[in-house]
C-alpha positions as CSV (number, residue, x, y, z in Angstrom):
1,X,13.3,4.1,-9.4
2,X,10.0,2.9,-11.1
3,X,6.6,3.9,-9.9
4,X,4.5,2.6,-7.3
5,X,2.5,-0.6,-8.1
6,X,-1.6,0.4,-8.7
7,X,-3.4,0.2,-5.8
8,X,-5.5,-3.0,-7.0
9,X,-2.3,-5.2,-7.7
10,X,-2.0,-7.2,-4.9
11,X,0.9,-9.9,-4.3
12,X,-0.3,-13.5,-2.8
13,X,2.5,-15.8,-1.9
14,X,1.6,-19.4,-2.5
15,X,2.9,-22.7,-1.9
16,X,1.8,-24.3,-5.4
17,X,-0.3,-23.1,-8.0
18,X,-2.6,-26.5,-7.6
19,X,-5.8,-24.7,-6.9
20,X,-7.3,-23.6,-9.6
21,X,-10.0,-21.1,-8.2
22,X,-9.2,-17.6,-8.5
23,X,-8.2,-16.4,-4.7
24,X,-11.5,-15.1,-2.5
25,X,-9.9,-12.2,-1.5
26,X,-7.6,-9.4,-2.8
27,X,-6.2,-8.8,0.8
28,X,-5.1,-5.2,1.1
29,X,-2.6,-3.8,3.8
30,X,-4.4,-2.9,6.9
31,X,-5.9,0.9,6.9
32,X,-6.7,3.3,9.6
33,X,-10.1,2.9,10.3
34,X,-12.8,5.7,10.2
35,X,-13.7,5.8,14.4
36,X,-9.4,6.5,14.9
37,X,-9.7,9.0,11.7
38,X,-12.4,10.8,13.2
39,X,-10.6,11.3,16.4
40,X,-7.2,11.6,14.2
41,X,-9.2,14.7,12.5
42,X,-10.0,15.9,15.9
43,X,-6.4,16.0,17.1
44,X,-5.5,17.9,14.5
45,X,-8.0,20.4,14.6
46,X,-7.0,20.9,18.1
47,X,-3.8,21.7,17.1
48,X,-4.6,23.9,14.4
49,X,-6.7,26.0,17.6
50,X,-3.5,25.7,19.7
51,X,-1.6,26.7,17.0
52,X,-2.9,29.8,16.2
53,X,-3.3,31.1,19.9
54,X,0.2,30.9,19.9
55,X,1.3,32.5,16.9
56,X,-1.3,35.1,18.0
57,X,0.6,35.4,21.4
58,X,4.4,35.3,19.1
59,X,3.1,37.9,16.8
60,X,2.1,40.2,19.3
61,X,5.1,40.1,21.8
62,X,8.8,41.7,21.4
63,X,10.2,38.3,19.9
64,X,12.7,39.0,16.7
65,X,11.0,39.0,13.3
66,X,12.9,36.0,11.8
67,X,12.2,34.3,14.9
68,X,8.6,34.9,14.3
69,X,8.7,33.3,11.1
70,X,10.4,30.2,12.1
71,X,8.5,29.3,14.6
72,X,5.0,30.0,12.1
73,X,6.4,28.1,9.1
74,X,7.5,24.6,11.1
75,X,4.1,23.8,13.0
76,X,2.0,25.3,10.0
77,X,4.1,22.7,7.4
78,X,3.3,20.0,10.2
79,X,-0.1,20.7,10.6
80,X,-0.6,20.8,6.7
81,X,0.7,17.5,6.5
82,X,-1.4,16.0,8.8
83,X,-4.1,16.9,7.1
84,X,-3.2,15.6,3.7
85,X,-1.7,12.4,4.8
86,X,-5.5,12.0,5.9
87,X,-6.9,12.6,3.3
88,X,-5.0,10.6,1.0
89,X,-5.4,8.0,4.0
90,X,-9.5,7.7,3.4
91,X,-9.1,8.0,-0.8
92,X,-7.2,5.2,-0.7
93,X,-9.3,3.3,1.6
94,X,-12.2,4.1,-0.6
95,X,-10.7,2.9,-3.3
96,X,-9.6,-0.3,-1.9
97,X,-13.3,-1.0,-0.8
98,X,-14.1,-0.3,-4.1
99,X,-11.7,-2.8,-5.9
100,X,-12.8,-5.2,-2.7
101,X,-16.4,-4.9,-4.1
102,X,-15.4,-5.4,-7.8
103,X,-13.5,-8.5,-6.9
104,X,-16.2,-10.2,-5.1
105,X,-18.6,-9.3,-8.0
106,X,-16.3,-10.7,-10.7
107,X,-14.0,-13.2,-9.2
108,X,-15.9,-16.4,-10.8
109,X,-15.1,-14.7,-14.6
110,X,-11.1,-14.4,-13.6
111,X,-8.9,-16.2,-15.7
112,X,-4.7,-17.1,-14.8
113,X,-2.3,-15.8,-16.9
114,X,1.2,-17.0,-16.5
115,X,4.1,-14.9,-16.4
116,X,7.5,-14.6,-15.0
117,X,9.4,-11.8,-12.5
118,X,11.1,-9.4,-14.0
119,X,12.6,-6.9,-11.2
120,X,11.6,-6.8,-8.0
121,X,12.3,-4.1,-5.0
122,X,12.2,-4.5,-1.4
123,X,11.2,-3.0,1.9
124,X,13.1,-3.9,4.9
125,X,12.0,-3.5,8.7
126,X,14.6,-2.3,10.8
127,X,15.2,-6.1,12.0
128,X,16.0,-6.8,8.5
129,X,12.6,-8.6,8.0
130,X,10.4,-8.2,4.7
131,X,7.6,-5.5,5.4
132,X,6.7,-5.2,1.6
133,X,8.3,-5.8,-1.7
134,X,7.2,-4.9,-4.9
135,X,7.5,-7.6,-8.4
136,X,7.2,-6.2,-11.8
137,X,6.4,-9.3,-14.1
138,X,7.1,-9.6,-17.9
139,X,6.3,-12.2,-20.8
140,X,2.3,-11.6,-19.5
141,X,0.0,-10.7,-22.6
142,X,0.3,-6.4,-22.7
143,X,2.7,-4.3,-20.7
144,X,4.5,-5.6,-17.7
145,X,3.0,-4.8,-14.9
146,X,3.9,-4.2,-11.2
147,X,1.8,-5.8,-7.9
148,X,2.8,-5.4,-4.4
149,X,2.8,-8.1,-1.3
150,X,1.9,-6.2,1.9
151,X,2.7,-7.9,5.3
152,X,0.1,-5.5,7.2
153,X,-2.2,-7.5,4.9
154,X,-4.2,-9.3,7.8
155,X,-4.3,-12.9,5.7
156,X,-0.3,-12.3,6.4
157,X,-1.1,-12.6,9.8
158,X,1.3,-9.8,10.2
159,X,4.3,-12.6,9.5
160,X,8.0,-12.0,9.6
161,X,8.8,-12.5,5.6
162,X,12.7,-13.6,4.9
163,X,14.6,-12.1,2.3
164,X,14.9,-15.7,1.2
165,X,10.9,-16.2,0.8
166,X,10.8,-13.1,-2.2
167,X,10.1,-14.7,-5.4
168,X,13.2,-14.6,-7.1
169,X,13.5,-12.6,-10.5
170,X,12.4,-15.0,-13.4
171,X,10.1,-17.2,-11.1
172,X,7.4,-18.5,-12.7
173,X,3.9,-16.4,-11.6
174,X,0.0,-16.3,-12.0
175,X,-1.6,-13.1,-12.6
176,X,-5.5,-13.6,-11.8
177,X,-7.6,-10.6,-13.6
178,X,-10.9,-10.2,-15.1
179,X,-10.1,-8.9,-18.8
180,X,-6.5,-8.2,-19.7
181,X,-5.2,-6.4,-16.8
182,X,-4.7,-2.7,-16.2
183,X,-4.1,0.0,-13.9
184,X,-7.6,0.5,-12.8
185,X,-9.0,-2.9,-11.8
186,X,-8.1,-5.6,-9.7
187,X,-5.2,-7.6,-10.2
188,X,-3.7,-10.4,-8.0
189,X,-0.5,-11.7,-8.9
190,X,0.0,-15.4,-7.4
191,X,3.6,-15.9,-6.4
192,X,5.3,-19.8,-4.9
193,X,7.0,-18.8,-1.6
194,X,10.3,-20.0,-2.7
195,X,11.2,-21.5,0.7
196,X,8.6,-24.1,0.0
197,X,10.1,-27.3,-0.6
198,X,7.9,-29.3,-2.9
């Protein structure tokens, strides 16, 4: 399995490519916002307090060793986790106001380049509905490169994607960029919905 598309290559599904001004917006996949991480942060704190009362209590009454251990290791790995998924939860979000602001700044110098799918993956709901997919596109100037089409995006308007409407592999695409594209900056790939009759 390849890696994860970089965090600035964003998917847009079109219905032509008959506009030629580079999109507004990068539109990224909606966040947690700071308030509910703030209270998120608090929760887990709490727990962390909890937590350690009651190991304190486990370690100091007549309860087996092993047993002991078990019950240490499980909420400590959980409340561990917690606290990194947050973390990585507000880098990322930092970053993607970052590439937000870049965008904005230099969307008017943005030139198209054309390209073509190469492979694409695909993330299903459990209604069999498109919550993301993932298109690595080939026969661009420089490295293929790999965007992703979010549907928590809120320009998506949180819509029910079919199977159907992925761009197939070898469909034609526009990759918008400022500069040859790369893993650091901002890149929106430009995709026809392929349900779109013309």
């Amino acid at each position: 399995m390849q890696e994860e598309a970089p965090v600035g290559h964003v998917v847009h599904l079109v219905r032509s490519f008959d506009d030629d001004a580079a999109p507004s917006a990068i539109g990224f996949g909606t966040r947690v916002r700071p308030r509910t991480r703030i209270v998120l942060w608090m929760l887990v704190g709490a727990a962390a307090i909890g937590t350690v009362a009651a190991l304190t209590a486990l370690w100091t009454s007549d309860a087996p060793w092993w047993f002991s251990v078990i019950f240490t290791v499980m909420p400590t790995f959980f409340i561990f986790g917690c606290g990194v998924a947050l973390r990585e939860s507000a880098r990322l979000s930092r970053r993607e106001a970052h590439l937000v602001q870049e965008w904005a700044r230099a969307r008017e110098h943005a030139k198209p380049i054309m390209g073509r799918v190469s492979e694409r993956e695909v993330s299903l709901t459990e209604h069999g509905g498109v919550s993301a997919f993932t298109l690595t596109v080939a026969e661009a100037p420089g490295p293929p490169l790999r965007a992703r089409w979010h549907r928590s995006n809120p320009e998506n308007g949180d819509a029910t994607l079919l199977q159907t409407q992925v761009p197939p592999i070898r469909s034609r695409v526009r990759i918008w960029s400022v500069g040859m594209p790369d893993a650091h900056g901002p890149v929106i790939v430009e995709a026809i919905d392929p349900s779109v009759v013309p």
